[in-house]
N, C-alpha and C positions, 0 to 999 in steps of 0.2 A: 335715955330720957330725951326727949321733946322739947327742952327748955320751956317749956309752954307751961299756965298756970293749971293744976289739978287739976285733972276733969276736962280739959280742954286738950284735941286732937289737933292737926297737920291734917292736910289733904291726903297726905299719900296713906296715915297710918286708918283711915277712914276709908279707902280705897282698899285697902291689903283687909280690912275685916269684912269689905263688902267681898271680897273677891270670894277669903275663906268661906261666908255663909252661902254664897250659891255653889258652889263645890261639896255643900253637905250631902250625902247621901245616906239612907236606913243603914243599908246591910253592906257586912263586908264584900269590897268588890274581888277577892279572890276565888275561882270558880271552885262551886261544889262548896261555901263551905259554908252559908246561909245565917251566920252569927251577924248581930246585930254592931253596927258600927259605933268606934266608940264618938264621943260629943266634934271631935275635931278633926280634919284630914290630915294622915300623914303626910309631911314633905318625902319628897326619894330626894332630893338633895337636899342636907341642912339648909335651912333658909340661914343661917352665918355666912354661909359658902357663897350662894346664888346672892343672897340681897333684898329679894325680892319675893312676896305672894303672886303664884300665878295655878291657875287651873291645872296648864299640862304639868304641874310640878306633884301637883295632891292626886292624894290615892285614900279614899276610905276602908279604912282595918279594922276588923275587930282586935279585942285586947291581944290576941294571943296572935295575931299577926303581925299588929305594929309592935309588938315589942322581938317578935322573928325578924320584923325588916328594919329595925333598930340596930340588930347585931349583926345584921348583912346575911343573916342564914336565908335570906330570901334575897336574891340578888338584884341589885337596882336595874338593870337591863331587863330582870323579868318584872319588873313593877311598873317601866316604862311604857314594855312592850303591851302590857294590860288596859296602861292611859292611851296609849293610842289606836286598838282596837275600840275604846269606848269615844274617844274624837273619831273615827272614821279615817286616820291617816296612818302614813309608816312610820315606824321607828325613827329611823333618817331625819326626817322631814319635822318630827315632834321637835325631838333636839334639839333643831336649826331651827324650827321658831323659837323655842325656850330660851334658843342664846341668845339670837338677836333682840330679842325682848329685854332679856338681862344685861345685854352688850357685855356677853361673857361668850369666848369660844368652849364649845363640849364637846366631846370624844368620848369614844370608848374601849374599855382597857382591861381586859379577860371580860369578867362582869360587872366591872363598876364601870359608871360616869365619871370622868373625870372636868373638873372645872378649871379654863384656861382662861386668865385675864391678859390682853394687848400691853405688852410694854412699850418703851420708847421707842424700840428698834422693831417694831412692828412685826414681834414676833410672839405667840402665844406664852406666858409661862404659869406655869403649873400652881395650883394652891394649894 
């Protein structure tokens, strides 16, 4: 909750819907599979996790995707890899904006993301 009265938004949660709608896309962006995306973009990191709406995070799925990359049978390295062929950048280079953006450290770990927030000791630890 917002503390805020009904019907009344925060700048940021006005920010995070504007982000969501221009990240809409028709069709699933998984190649080859031409099903029609569902209303919302998938997160590849739980947005609980990151914090935060951001582009290089959403990925549009048809049903029978996001709910494959719900269970990780679609590995979030390969969903990454997909958002950043559609920005024009590397793998690498996605991540390391996504973090700094989130002022989250990310890594990767077989095929998942893993999300690292700076402790006191200025060292990453694990969520």
């Amino acid at each position: 909750m917002s503390g805020l009265p009904f019907g009344k938004t925060n700048r940021r949660q006005r920010e995070n819907k504007r982000v969501r709608k221009e990240a809409r896309r028709t069709w699933c962006e998984i190649p080859g599979c031409g099903r029609r995306a569902q209303a919302g973009p998938h997160h590849v990191i739980k947005r609980s996790q990151l914090l935060i709406d951001h582009r290089l995070n959403f990925i549009n799925l048809c049903d029978l995707h996001h709910l494959a990359a719900d269970k990780y049978e679609i590995a979030q390295v390969d969903l990454f890899e997909l958002i950043a062929a559609r920005e024009g950048t590397t793998l690498e280079q996605l991540l390391q904006d996504l973090g700094e953006h989130a002022g989250v450290s990310l890594y990767i770990e077989q095929d998942r993301v893993i999300v690292g927030r700076c402790s006191s000791t200025g060292r990453a630890a694990d969520l």
